[in-house]
BAKOL-391597 format. One line per 2 residues: number of its first residue (from 1); their letters; for each residue x, y, z of N, C-alpha, C. Coordinates in steps of 0.1 Angstrom, whole numbers, always signed. Example, Ala and Ser with C-alpha at 12.3 -4.5 7.8 and 13.67 -1.06 7.14 Angstrom:
2
1 = AS = +132 -57 +78 +123 -45 +78 +132 -33 +78; +128 -22 +71 +137 -11 +71 +129 +0 +79
% end
This chain:
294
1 = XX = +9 -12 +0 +0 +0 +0 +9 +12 +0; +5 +22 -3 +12 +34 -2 +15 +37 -20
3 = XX = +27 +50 -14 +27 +52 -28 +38 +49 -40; +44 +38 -30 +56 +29 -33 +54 +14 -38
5 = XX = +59 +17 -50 +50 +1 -58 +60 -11 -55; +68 -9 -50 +80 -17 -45 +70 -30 -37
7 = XX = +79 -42 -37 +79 -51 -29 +85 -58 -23; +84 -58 -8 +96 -63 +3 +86 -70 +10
9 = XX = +98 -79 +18 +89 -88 +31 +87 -81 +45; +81 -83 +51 +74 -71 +65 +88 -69 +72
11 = XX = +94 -83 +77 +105 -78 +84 +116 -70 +78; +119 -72 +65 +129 -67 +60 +127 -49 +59
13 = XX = +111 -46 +57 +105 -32 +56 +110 -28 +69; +105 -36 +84 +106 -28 +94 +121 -23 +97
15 = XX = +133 -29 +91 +146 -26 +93 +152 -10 +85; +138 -6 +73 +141 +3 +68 +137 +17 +73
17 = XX = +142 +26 +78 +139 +36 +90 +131 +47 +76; +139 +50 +66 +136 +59 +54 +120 +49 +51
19 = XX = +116 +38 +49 +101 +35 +43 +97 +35 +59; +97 +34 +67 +88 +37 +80 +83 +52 +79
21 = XX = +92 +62 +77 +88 +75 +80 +78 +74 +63; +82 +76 +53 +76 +79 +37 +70 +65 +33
23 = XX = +68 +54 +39 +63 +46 +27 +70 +47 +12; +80 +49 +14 +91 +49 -2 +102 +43 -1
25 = XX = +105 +30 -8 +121 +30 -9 +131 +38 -14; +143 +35 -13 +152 +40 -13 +154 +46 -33
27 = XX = +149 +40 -41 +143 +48 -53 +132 +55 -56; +123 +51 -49 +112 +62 -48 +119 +72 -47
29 = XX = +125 +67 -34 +126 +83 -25 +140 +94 -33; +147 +87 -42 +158 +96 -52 +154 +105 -63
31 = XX = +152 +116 -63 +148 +128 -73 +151 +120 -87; +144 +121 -100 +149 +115 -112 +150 +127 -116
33 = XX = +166 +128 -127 +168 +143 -128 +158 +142 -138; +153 +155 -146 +147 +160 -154 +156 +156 -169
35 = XX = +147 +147 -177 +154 +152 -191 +159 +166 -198; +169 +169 -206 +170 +178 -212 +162 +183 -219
37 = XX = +152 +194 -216 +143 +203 -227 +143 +212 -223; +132 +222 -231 +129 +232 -233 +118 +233 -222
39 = XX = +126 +246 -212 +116 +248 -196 +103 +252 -201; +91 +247 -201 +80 +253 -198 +74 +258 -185
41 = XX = +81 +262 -177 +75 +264 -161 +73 +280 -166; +60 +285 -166 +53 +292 -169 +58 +304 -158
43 = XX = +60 +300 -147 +69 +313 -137 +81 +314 -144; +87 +311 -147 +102 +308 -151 +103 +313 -166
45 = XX = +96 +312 -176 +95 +313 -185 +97 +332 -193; +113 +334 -199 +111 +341 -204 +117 +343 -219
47 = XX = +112 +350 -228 +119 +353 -243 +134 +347 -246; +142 +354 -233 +151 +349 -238 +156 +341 -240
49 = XX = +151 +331 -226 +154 +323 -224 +147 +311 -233; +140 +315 -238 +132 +302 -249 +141 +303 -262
51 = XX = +144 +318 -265 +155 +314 -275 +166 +309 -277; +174 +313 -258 +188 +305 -259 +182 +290 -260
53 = XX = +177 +287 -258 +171 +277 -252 +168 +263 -271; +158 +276 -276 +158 +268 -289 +173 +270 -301
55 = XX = +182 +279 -298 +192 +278 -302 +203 +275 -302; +203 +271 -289 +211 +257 -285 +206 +241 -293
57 = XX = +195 +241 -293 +194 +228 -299 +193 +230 -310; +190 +242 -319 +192 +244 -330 +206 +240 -337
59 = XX = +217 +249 -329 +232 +243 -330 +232 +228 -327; +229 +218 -326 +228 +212 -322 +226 +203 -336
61 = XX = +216 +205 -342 +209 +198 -353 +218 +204 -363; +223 +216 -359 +231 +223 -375 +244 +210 -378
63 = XX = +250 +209 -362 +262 +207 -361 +263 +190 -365; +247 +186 -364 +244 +175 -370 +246 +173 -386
65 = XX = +237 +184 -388 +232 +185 -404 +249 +185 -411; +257 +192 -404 +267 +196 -410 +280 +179 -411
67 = XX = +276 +173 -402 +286 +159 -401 +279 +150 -406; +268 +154 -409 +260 +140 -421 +267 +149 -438
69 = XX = +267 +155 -437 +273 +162 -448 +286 +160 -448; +294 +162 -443 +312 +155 -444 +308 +141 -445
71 = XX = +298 +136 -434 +299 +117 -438 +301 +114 -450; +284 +123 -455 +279 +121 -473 +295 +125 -481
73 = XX = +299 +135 -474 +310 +137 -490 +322 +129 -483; +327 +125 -480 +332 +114 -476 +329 +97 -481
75 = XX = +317 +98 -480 +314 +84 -485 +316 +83 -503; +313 +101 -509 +314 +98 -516 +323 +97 -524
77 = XX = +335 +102 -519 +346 +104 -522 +352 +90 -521; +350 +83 -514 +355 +70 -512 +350 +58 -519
79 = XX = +340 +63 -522 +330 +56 -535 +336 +54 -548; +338 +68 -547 +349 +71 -562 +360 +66 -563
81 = XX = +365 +65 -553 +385 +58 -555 +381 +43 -552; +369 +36 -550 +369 +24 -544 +362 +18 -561
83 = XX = +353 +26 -569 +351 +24 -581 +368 +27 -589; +376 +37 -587 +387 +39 -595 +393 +26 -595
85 = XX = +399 +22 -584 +405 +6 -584 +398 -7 -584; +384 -10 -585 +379 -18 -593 +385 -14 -606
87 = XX = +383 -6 -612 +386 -4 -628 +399 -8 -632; +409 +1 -621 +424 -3 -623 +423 -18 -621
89 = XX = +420 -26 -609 +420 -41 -609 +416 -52 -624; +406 -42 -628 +400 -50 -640 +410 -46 -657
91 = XX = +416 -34 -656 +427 -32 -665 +438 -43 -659; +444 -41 -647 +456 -52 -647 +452 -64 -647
93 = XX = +440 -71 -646 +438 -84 -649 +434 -86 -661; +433 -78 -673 +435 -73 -682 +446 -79 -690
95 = XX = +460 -70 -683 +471 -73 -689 +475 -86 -687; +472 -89 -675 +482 -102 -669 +478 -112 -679
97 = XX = +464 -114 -686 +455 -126 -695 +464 -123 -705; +470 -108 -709 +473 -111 -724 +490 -110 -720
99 = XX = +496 -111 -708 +509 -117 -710 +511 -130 -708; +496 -136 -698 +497 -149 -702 +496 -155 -712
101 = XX = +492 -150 -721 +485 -152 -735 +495 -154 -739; +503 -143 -740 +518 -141 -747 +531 -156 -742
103 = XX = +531 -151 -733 +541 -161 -724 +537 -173 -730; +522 -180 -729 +529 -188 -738 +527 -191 -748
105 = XX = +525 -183 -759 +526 -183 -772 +539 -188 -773; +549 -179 -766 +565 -177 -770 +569 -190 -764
107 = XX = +566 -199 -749 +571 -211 -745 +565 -220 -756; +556 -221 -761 +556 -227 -773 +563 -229 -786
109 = XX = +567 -215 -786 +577 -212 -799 +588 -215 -795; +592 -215 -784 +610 -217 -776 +612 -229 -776
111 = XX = +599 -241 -772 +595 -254 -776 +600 -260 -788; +595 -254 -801 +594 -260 -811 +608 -254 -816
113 = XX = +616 -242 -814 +629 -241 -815 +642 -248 -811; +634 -253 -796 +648 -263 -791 +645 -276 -801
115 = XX = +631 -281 -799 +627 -292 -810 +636 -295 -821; +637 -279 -831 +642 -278 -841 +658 -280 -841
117 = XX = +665 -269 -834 +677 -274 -831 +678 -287 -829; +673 -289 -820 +680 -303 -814 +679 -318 -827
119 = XX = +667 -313 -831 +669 -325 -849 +681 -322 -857; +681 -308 -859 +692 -306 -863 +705 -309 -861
121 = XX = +708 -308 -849 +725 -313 -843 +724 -328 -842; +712 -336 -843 +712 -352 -842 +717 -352 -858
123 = XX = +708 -348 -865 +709 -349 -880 +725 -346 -886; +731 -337 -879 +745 -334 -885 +755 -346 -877
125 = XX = +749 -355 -862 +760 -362 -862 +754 -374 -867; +744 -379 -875 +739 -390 -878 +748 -404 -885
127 = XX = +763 -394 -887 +766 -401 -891 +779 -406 -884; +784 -403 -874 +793 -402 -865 +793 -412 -852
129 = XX = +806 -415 -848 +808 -423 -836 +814 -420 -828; +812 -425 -815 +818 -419 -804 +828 -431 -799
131 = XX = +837 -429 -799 +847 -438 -791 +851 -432 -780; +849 -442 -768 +850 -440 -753 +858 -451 -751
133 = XX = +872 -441 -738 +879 -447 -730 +892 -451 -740; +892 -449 -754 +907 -450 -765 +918 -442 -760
135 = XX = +933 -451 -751 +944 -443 -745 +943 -433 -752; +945 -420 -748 +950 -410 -752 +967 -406 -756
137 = XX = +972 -410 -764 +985 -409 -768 +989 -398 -777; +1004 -393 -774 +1010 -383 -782 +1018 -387 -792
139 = XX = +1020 -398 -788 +1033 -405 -798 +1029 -419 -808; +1011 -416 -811 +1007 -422 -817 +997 -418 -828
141 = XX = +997 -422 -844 +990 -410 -850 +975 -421 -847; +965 -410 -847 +949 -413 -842 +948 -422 -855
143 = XX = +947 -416 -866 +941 -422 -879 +950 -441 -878; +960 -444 -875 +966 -455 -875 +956 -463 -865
145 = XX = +957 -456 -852 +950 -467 -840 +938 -469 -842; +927 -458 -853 +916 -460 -856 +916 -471 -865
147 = XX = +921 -471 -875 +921 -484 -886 +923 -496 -877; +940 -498 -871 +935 -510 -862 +923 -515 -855
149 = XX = +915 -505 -849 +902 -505 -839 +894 -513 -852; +895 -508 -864 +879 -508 -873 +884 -529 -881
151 = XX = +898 -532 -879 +901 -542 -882 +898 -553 -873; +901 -548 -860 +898 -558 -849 +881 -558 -852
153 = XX = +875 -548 -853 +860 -545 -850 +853 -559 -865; +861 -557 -878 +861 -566 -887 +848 -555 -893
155 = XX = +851 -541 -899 +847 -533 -903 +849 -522 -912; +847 -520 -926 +853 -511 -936 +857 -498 -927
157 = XX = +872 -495 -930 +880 -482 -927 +880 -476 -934; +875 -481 -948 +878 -467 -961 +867 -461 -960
159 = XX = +858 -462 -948 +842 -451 -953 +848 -441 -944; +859 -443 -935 +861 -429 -927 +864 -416 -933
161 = XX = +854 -407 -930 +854 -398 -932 +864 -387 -925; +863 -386 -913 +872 -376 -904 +873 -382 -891
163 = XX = +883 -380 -890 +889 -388 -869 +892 -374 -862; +885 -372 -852 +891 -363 -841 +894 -367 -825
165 = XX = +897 -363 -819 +894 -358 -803 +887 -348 -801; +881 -352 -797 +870 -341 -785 +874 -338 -774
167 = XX = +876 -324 -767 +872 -319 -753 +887 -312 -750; +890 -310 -737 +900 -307 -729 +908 -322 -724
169 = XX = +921 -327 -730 +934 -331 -725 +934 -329 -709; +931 -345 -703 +933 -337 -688 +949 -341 -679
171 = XX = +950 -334 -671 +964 -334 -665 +962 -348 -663; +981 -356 -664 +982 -371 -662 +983 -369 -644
173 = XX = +976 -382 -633 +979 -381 -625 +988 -393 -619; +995 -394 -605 +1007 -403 -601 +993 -416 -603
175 = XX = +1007 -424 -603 +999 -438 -606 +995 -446 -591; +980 -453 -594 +979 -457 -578 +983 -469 -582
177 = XX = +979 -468 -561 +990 -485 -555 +981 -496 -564; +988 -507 -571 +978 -517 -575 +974 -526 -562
179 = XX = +960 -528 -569 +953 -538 -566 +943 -550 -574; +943 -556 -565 +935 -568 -569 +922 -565 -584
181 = XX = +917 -550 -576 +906 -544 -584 +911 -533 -596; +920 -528 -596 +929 -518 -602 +936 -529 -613
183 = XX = +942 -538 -610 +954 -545 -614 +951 -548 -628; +960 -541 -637 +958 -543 -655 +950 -533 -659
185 = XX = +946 -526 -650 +939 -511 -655 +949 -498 -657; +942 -489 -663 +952 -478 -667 +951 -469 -649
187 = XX = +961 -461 -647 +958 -452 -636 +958 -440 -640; +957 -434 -655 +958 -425 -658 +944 -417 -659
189 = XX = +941 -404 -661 +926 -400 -660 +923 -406 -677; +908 -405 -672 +899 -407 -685 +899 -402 -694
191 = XX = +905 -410 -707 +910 -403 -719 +898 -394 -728; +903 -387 -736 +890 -376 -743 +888 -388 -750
193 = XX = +872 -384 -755 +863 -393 -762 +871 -389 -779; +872 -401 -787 +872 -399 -800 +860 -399 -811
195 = XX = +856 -388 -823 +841 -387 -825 +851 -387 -843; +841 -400 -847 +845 -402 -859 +833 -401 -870
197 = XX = +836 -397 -879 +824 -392 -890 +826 -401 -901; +818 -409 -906 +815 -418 -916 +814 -409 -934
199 = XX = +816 -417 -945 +813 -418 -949 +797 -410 -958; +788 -426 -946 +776 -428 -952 +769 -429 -934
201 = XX = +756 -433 -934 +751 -434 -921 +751 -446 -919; +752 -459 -931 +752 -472 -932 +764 -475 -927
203 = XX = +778 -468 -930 +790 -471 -926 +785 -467 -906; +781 -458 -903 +778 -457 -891 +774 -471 -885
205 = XX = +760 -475 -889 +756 -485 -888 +763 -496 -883; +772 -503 -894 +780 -512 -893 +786 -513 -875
207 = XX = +793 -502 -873 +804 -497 -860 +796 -500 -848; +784 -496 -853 +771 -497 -841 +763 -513 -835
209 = XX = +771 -519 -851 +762 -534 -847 +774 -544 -841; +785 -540 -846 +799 -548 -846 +801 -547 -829
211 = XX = +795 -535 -824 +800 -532 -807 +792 -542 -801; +782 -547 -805 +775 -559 -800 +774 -573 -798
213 = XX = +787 -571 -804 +791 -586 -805 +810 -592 -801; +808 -577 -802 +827 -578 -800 +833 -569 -794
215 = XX = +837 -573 -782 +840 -563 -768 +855 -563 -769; +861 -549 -771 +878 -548 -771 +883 -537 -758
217 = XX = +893 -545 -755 +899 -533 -747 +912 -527 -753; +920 -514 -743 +933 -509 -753 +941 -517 -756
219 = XX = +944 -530 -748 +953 -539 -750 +953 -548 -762; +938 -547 -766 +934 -555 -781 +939 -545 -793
221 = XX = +942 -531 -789 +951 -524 -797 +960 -520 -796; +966 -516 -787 +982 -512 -780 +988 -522 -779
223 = XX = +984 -533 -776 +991 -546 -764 +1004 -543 -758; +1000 -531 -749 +1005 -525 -738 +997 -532 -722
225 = XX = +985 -540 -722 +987 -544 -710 +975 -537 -700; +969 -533 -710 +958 -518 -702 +946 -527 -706
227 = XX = +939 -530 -699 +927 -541 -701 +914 -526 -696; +914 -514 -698 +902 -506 -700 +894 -506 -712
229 = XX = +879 -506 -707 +871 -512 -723 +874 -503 -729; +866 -505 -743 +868 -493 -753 +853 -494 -756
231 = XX = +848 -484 -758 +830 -481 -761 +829 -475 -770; +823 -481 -784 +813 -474 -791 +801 -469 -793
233 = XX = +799 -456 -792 +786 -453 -789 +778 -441 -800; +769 -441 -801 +761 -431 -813 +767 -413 -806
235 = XX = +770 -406 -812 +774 -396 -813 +762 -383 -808; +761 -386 -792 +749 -375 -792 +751 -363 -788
237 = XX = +739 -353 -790 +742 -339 -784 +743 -336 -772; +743 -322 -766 +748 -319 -756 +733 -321 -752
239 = XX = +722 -318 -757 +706 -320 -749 +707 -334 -745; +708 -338 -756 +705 -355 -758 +712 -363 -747
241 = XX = +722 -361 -749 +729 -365 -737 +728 -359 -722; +724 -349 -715 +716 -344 -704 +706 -352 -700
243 = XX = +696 -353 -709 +684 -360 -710 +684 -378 -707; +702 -381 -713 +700 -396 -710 +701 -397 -695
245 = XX = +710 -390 -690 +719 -394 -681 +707 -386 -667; +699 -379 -670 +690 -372 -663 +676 -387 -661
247 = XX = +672 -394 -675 +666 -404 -671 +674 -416 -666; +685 -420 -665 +688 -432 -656 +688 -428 -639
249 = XX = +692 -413 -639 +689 -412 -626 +677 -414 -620; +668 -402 -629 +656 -402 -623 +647 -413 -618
251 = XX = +646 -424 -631 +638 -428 -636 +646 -445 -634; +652 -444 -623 +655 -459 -625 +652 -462 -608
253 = XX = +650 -471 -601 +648 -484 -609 +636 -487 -619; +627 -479 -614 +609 -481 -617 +616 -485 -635
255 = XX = +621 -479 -638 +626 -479 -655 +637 -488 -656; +640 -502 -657 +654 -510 -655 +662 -500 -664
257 = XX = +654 -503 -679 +667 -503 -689 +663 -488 -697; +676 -478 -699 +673 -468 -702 +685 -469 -717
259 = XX = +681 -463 -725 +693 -465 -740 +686 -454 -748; +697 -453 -759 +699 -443 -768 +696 -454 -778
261 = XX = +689 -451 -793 +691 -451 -803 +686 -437 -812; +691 -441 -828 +691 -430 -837 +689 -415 -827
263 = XX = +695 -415 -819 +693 -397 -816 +681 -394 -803; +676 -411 -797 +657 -408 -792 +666 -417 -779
265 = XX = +660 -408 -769 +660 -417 -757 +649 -428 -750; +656 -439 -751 +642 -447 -747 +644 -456 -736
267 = XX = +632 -457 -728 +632 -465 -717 +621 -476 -714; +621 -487 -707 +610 -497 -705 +617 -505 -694
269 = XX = +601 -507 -686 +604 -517 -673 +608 -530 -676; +610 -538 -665 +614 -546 -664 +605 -558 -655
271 = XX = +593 -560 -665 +579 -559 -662 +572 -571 -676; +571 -582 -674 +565 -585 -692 +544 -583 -690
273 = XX = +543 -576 -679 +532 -573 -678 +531 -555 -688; +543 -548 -684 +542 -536 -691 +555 -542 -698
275 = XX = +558 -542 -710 +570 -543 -716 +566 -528 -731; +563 -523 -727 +562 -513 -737 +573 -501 -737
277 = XX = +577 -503 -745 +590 -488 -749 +586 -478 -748; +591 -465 -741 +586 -453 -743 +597 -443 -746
279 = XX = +591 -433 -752 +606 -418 -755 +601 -412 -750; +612 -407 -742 +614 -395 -733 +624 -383 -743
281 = XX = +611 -374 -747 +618 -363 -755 +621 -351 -747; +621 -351 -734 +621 -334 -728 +626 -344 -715
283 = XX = +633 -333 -702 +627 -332 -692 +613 -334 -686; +602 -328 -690 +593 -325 -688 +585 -338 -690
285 = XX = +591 -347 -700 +579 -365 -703 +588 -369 -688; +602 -365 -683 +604 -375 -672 +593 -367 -658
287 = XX = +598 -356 -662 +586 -355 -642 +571 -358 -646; +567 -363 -659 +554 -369 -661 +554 -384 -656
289 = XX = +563 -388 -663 +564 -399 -654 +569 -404 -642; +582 -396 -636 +577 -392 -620 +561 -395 -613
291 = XX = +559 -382 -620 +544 -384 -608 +536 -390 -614; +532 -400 -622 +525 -414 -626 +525 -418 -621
293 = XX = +541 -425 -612 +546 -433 -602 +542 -436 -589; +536 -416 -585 +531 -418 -571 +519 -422 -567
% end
């Protein structure tokens, strides 16, 4: 009852001395300040005071009006540079399509140029042979120890066209201790390769099939005592040869047997479930087949 809408329990009321005298708790009984307006107390009320009064909140709404106005040009200003770089975004993605475009137009063309070279330099040694591991000697003419070679080999010498050496002469080094595993071998470094040019590609041929049947060391031509093989091999390029020596690493074991013919590198498992031959013309067919693998 009273004029305090509060509710407490009797005893807890009688402890409060402020609702014994007023019937009000301790909210009731606190003044609520007056919101901010415009005084109408009619005693109180004069001119001036109504107009400081409405010109105060007048400033008020100006100072409003005026920061929605910086918002607005603000937003729109940001509107504008946020449309500018969309546009710039859609010009540079623009370019980037047509230098992808480009890029690889030209890896294409860089493609079919190494392609081309590289037929090329197979085609100019097509006719040529590589002799690996032949002593290197000064006091012996090349064109002599080659005819020997092409006699033992049981192979026409008159198709030779030109005998050279290839490469850098390398420094002779001291001779090692023999052994059991050394013993009848040369201890000198690895002689330059000799690269001999045929005739015909047929005379090539011949050199290529004779190695397959008939294995010589220097001793079968010096008979000096040097039992290191001697190897005939197809005359490849500098690609070609990167590429072989790049797939036995890669690509072996999964690939037993890796070889060269006419100029093409080729490999096949060791597998009669896959016995199929494949060429490997790039880098790029081996990391194909890399990740087939995984």
């Amino acid at each position: 009852m009273g004029m305090c809408e509060g509710v407490f329990h009797k005893k807890c009321a009688a402890k409060l001395k402020g609702f014994n005298e007023t019937e009000l708790c301790e909210d009731c009984q606190t003044p609520v300040k007056p919101q901010s307006s415009i005084n109408t107390d009619p005693s109180k009320i004069t001119m001036e005071k109504v107009l400081r009064e409405v010109n105060e909140k007048l400033a008020v709404v100006h100072k409003m009006e005026k920061t929605l106005d910086e918002m607005s040009n603000d937003i729109s200003f940001y509107s504008a540079k946020y449309q500018e770089l969309i546009e710039d975004r859609d010009k540079a993605n623009n370019r980037i399509k047509a230098l992808e475009h480009r890029n690889n137009h030209l890896e294409t063309c860089n493609r079919a140029l190494e392609e081309r070279v590289t037929w090329l330099e197979t085609k100019e040694k097509e006719k040529n042979v590589e002799i690996v591991g032949l002593e290197d000697k000064d006091d012996v003419i090349l064109e002599n120890v080659i005819q020997q070679l092409a006699r033992k080999l049981g192979v026409d010498d008159g198709q030779i066209h030109e005998i050279q050496r290839v490469g850098v002469k390398p420094a002779a080094v001291k001779p090692a201790t023999a052994n059991k595993q050394n013993e009848g071998r040369s201890s000198q470094p690895r002689p330059r390769p000799v690269v001999i040019t045929m005739a015909t590609r047929a005379a090539r041929d011949q050199w290529l099939a004779a190695r397959k049947t008939i294995k010589l060391c220097n001793n079968d031509v010096f008979e000096n005592g040097n039992k290191d093989f001697i190897y005939i091999n197809e005359d490849l390029t500098k690609y070609t040869r990167n590429l072989l020596w790049t797939a036995k690493n890669e690509l072996k074991p999964t690939y037993k047997y890796v070889w060269v013919k006419e100029g093409k590198v080729l490999i096949r498992k060791d597998d009669p479930a896959d016995a199929k031959i494949r060429v490997v013309r790039s880098l790029n067919d081996i990391d194909a087949l890399l990740n087939d693998e995984k």
